[in-house]
PAZAPA-4460 file (N, C-alpha, C; in steps of 0.05 Angstrom, whole numbers, plus 32768, in hexadecimal, padded with zeros to 4 digits):
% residues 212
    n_x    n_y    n_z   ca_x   ca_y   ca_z    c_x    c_y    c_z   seq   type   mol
   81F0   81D5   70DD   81D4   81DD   70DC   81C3   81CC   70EF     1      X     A
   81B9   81DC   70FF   81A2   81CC   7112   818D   81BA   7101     2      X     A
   8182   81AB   710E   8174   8199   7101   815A   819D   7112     3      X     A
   8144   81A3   7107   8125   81A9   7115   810E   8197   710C     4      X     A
   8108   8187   7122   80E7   817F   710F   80D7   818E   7116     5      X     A
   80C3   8181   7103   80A0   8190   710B   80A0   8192   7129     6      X     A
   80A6   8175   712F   809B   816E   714D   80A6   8186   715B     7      X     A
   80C5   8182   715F   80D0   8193   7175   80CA   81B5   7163     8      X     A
   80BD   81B6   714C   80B9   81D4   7148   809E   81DD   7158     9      X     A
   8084   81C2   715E   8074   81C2   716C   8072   81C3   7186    10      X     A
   8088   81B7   7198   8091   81BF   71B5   809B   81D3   71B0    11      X     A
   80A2   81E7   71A5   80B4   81FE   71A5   8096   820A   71AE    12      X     A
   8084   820E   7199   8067   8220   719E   8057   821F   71B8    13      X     A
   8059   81FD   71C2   8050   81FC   71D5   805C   8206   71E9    14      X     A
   8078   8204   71E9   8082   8210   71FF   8089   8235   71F9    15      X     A
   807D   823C   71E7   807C   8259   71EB   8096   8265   71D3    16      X     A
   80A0   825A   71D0   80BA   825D   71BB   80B1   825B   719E    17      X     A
   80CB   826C   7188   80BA   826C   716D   80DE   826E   7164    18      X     A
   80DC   8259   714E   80FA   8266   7142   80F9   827B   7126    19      X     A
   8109   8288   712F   811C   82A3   7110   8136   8292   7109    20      X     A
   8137   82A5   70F1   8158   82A5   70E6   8164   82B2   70E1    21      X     A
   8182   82C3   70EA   8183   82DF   70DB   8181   82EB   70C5    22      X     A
   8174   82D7   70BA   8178   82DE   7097   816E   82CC   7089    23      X     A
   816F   82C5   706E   815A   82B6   705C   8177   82A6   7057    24      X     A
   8190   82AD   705A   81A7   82A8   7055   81B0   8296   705E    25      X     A
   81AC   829B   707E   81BD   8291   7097   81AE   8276   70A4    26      X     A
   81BB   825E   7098   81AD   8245   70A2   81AB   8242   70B9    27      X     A
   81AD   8253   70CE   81A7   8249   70E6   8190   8255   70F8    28      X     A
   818A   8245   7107   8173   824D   7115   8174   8250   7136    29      X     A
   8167   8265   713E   8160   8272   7155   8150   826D   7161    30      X     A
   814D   8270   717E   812D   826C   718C   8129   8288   719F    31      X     A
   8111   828E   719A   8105   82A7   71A5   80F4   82A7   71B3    32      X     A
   80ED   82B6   71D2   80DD   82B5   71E6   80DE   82D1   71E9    33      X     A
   80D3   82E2   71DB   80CE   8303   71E3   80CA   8303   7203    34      X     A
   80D4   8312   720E   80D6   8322   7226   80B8   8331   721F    35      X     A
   80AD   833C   7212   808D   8345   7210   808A   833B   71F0    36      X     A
   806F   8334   71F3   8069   8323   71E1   804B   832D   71D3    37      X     A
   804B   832D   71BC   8035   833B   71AD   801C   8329   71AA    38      X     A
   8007   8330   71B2   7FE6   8329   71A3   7FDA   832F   71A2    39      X     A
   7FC3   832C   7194   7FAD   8333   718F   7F99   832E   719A    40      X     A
   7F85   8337   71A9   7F6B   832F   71B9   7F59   832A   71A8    41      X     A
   7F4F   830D   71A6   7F3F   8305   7194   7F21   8313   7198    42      X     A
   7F19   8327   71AC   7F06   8332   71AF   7F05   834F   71B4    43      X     A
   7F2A   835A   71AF   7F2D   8373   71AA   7F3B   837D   7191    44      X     A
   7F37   8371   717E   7F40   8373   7160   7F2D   838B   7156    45      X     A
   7F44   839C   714C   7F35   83BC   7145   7F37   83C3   712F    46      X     A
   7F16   83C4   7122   7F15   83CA   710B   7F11   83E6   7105    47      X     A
   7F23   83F8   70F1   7F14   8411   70EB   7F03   8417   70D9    48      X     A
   7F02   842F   70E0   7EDF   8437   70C5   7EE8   842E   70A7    49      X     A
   7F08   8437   709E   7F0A   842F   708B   7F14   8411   7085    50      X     A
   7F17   8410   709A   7F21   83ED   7097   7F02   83E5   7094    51      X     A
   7EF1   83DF   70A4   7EDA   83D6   70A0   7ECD   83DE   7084    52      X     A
   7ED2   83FB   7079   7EC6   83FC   705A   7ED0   83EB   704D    53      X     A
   7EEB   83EA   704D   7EF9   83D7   703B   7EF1   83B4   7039    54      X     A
   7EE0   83AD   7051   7EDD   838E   7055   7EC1   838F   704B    55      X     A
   7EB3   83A0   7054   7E92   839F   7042   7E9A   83A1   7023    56      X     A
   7EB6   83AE   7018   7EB0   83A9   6FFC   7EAC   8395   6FF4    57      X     A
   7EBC   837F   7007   7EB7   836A   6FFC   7ECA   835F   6FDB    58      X     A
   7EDE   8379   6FD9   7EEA   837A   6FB8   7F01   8363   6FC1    59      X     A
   7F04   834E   6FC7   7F10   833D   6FCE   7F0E   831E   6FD1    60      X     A
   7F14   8313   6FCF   7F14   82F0   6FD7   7F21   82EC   6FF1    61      X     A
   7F14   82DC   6FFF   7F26   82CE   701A   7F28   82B3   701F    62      X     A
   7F41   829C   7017   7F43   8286   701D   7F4F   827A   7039    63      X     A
   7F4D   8265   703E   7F66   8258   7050   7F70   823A   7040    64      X     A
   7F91   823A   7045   7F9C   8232   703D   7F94   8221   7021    65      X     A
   7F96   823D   7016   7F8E   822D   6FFF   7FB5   8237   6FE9    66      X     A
   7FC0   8244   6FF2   7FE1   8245   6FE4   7FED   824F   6FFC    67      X     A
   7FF5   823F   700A   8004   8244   7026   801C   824E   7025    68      X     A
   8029   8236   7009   8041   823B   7006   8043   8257   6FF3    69      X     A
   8031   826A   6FE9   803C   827D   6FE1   8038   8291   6FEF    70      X     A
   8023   828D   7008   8024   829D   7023   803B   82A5   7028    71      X     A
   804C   8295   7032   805E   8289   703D   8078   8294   7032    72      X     A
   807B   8293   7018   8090   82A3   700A   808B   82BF   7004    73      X     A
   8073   82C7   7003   8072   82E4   7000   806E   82F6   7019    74      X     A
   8072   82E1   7034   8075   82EE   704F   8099   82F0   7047    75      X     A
   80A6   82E3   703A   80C3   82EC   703C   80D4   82F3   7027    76      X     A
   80C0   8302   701A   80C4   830D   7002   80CB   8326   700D    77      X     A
   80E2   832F   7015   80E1   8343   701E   80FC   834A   7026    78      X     A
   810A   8360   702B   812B   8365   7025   8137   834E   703B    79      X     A
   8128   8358   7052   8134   834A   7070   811B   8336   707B    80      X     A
   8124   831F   7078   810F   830A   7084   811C   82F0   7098    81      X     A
   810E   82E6   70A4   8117   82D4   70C0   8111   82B8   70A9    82      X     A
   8103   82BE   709B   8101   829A   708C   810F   8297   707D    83      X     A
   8126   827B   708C   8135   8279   706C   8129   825B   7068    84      X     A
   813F   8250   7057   8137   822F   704A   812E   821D   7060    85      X     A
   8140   821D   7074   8138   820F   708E   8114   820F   7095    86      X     A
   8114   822B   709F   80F3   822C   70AC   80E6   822F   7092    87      X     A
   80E8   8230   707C   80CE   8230   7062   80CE   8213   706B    88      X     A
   80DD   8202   7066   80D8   81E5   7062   80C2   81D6   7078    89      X     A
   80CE   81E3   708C   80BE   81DC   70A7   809F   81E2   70A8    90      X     A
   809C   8204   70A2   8085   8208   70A3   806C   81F5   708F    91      X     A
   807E   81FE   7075   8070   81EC   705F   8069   81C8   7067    92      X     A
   8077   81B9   707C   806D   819E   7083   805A   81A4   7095    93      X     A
   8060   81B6   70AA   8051   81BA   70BD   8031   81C1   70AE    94      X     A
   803B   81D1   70A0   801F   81D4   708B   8010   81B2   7082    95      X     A
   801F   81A4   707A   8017   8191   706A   8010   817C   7080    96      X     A
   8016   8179   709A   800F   816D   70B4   7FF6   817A   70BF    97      X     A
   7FEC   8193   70B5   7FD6   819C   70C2   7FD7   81AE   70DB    98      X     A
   7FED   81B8   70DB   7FF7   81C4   70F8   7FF7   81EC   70E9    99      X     A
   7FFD   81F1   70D0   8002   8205   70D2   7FE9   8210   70B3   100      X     A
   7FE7   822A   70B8   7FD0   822F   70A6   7FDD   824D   7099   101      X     A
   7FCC   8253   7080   7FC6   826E   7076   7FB4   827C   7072   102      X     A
   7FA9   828B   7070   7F8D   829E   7069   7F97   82B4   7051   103      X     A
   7F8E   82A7   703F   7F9C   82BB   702B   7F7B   82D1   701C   104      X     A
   7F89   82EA   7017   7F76   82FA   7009   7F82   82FF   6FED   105      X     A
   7F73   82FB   6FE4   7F71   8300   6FB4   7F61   8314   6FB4   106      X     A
   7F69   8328   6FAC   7F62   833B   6F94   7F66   833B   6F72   107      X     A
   7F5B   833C   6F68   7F57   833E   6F45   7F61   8321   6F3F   108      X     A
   7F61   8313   6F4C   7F67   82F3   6F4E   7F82   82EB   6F50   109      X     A
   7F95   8308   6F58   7FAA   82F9   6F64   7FAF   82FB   6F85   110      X     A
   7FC5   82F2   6F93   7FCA   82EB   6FAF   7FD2   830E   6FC0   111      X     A
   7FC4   831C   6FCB   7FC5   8331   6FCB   7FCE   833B   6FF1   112      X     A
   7FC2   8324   6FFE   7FD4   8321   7017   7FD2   830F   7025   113      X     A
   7FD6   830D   7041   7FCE   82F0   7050   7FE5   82EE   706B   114      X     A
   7FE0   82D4   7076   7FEB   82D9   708C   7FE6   82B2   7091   115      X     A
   8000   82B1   70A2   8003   8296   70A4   8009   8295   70C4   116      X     A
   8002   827A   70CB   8010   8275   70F4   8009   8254   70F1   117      X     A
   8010   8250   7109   8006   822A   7114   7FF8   8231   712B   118      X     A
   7FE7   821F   7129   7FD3   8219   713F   7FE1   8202   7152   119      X     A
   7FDF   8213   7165   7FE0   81F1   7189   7FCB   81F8   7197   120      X     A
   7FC0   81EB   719E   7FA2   81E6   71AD   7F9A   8202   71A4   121      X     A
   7F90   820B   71B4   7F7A   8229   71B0   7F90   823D   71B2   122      X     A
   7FA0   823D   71A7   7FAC   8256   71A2   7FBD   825A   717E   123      X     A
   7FBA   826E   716C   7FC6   8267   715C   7FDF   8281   715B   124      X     A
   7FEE   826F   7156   8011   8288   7156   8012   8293   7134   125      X     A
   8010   82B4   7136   8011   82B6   711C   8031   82B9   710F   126      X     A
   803E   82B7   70FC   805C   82B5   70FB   8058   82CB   70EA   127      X     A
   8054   82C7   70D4   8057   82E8   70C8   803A   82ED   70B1   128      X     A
   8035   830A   70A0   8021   830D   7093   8032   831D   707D   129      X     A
   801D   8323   7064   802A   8335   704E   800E   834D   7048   130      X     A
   8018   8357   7036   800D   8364   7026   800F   8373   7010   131      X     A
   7FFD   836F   6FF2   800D   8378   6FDD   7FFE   8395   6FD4   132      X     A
   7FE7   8392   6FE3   7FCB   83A2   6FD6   7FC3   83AA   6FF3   133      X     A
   7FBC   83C7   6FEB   7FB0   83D5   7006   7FA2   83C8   701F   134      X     A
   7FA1   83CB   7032   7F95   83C0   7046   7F96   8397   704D   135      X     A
   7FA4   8394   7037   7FA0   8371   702D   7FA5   835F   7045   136      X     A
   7FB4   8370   7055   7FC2   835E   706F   7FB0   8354   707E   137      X     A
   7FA4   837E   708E   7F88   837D   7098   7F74   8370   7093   138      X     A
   7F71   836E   707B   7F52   8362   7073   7F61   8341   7080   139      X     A
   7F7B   832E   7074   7F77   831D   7080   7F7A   8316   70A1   140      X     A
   7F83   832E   70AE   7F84   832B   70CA   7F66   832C   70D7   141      X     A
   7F58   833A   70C7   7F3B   833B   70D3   7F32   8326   70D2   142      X     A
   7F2D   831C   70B6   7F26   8301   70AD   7F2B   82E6   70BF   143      X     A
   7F4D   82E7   70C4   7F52   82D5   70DB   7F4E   82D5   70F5   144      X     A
   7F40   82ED   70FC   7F3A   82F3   7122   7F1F   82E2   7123   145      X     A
   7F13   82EF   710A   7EF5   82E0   7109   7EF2   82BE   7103   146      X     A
   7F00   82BA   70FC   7F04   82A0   70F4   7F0E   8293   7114   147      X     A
   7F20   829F   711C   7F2A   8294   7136   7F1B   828D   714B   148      X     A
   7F0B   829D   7153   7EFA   82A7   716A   7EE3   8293   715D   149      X     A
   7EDE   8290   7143   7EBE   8280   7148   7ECD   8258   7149   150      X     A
   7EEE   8256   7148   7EF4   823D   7145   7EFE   8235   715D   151      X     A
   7EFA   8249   7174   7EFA   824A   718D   7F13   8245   7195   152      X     A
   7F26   8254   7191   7F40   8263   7195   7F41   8271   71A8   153      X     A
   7F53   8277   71BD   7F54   828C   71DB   7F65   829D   71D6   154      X     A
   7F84   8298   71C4   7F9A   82A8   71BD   7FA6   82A8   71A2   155      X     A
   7FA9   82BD   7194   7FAA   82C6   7183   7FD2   82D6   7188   156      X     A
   7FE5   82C8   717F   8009   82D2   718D   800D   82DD   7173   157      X     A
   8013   82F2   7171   8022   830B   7162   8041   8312   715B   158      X     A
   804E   82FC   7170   8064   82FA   717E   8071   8316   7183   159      X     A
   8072   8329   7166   8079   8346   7180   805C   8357   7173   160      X     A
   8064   836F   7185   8050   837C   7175   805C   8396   715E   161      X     A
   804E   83A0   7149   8052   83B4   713E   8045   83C8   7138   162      X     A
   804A   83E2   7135   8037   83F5   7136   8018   83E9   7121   163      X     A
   8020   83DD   7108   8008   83D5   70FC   7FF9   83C3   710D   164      X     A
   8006   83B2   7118   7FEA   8398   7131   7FEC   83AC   713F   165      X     A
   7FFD   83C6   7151   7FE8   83D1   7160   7FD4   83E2   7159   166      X     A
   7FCE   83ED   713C   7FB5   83F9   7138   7F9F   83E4   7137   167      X     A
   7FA9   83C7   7132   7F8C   83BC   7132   7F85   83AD   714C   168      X     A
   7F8D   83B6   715F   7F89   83AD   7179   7F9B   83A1   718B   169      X     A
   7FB5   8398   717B   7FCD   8384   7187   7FDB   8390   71A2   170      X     A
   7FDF   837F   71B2   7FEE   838D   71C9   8006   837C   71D6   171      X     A
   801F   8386   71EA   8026   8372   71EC   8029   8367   7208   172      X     A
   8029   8355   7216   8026   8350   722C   803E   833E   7236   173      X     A
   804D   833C   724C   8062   8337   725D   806B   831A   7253   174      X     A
   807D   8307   7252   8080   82ED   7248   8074   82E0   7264   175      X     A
   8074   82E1   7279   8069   82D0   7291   8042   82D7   7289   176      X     A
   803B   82E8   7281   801B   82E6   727B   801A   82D4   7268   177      X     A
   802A   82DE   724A   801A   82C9   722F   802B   82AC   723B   178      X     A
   8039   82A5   7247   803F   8281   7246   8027   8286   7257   179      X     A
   8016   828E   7269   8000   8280   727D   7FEF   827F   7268   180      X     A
   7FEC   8298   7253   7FD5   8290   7243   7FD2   827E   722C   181      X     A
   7FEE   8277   7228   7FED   8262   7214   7FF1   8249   7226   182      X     A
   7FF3   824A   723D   7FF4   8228   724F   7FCC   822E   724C   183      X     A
   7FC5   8232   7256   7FA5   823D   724F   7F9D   822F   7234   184      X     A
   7FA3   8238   7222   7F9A   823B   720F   7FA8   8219   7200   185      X     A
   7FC2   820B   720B   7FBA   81F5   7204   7FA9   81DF   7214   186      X     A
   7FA5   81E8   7225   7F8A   81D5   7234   7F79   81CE   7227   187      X     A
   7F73   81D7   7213   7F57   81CE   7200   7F60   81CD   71DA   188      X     A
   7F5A   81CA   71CA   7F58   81C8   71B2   7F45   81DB   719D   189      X     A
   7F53   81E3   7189   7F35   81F2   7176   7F4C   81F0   715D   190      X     A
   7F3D   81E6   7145   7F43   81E7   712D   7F35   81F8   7115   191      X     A
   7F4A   8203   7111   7F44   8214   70FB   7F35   8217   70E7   192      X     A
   7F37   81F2   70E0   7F2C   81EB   70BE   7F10   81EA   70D1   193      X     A
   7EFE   81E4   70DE   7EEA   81E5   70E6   7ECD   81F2   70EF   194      X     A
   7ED6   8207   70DE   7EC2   8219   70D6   7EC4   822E   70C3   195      X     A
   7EB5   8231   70B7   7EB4   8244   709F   7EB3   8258   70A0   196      X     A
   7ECC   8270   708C   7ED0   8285   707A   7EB3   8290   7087   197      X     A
   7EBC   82B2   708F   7EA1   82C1   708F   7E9C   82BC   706F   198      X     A
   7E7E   82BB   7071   7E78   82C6   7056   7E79   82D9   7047   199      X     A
   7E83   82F8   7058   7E87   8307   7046   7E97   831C   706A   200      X     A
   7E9F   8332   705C   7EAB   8341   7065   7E92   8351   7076   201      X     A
   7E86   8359   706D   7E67   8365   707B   7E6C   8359   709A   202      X     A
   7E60   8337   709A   7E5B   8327   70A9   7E7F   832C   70BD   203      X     A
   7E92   8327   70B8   7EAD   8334   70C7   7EA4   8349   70D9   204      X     A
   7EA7   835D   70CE   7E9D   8378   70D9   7E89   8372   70EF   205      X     A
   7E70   836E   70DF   7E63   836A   70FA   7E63   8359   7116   206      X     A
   7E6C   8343   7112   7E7C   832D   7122   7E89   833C   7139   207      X     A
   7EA4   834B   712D   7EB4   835E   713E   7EA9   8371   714B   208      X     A
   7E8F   837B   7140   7E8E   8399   7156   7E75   8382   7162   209      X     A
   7E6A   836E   7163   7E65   8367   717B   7E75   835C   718E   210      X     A
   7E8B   8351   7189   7E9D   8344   719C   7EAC   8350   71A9   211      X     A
   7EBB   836C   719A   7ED1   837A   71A7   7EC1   839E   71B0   212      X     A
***
């Protein structure tokens, strides 16, 4: 079994690389550099009419890292998943070092979806999201664009794309573009914990249709 630290899991990001596993099974680990590579434009994130009804309800809670680690397991709660024991462990320090985050959404006061990545300078890599309750993903993908963009973030990595990130704006662009934009984007710094939770989903919405 390969042996990975934070550190060299942190030059992996910087240098554009992200590891999988074939399985939750299979102790070993992989490194991946998509040939086209998925993100999100932090100023072309697309909300629809019903997605936007759904964030003015406001029928929701939105934290950050406030249960990472159950983020984290209910991103691989799921028949076929790339996280096994190896990368939980990792992420979860990397968590506890300050390098990796969650945005989770509660409904009726339980954990209803969310989405987890690590931050290197101004770019944050998202690794994976869930959802248990309608729209729950969305609402935290929205949640996190807005959050991004005001903590002064430039890239937002998707690593591939899927028909669901492409309805909400995700696209994917060539591996020689995103390493320029993530060499870019570590030139400078922006932290996450550093500004505050929209106050409400309303305030989201409107944020986005001025930006994008």
């Amino acid at each position: 079994m390969t042996t990975i630290t934070t550190e060299l899991l942190l030059h992996a990001y910087r240098s554009g690389v992200f590891p999988m596993a074939e399985s939750r099974d299979d102790p070993d680990i992989f490194w991946v550099d998509p040939r086209r590579r998925g993100v999100i434009p932090l100023d072309g994130f697309h909300i629809s009419r019903s997605l936007a009804r759904r964030l003015r309800r406001d029928a929701y809670r939105v934290t950050l890292n406030t249960d990472f680690e159950a983020v984290l397991d209910a991103c691989a709660d799921r028949s076929e998943t790339w996280i096994n024991a190896q990368i939980r462990a990792l992420y979860v320090q990397l968590h506890r070092e300050g390098d990796a985050h969650a945005l989770e959404v509660w409904m009726d006061g339980a954990l209803a979806g969310g989405v987890y990545g690590v931050a290197v300078g101004r770019a944050f890599c998202g690794e994976s999201m869930f959802s248990r309750r309608t729209d729950a993903s969305k609402i935290a993908l929205a949640w996190l664009v807005d959050l991004l963009r005001r903590a002064g973030f430039t890239l937002f990595d998707t690593q591939f794309l899927t028909d669901h990130l492409a309805s909400l704006g995700g696209q994917e662009i060539p591996r020689a573009v995103y390493h320029a934009r993530l060499a870019h984007a570590l030139e400078g710094a922006a932290d996450i914990t550093a500004v505050p939770l929209a106050r409400s989903g309303q305030e989201v919405v409107q944020r986005n249709t001025q930006t994008s």
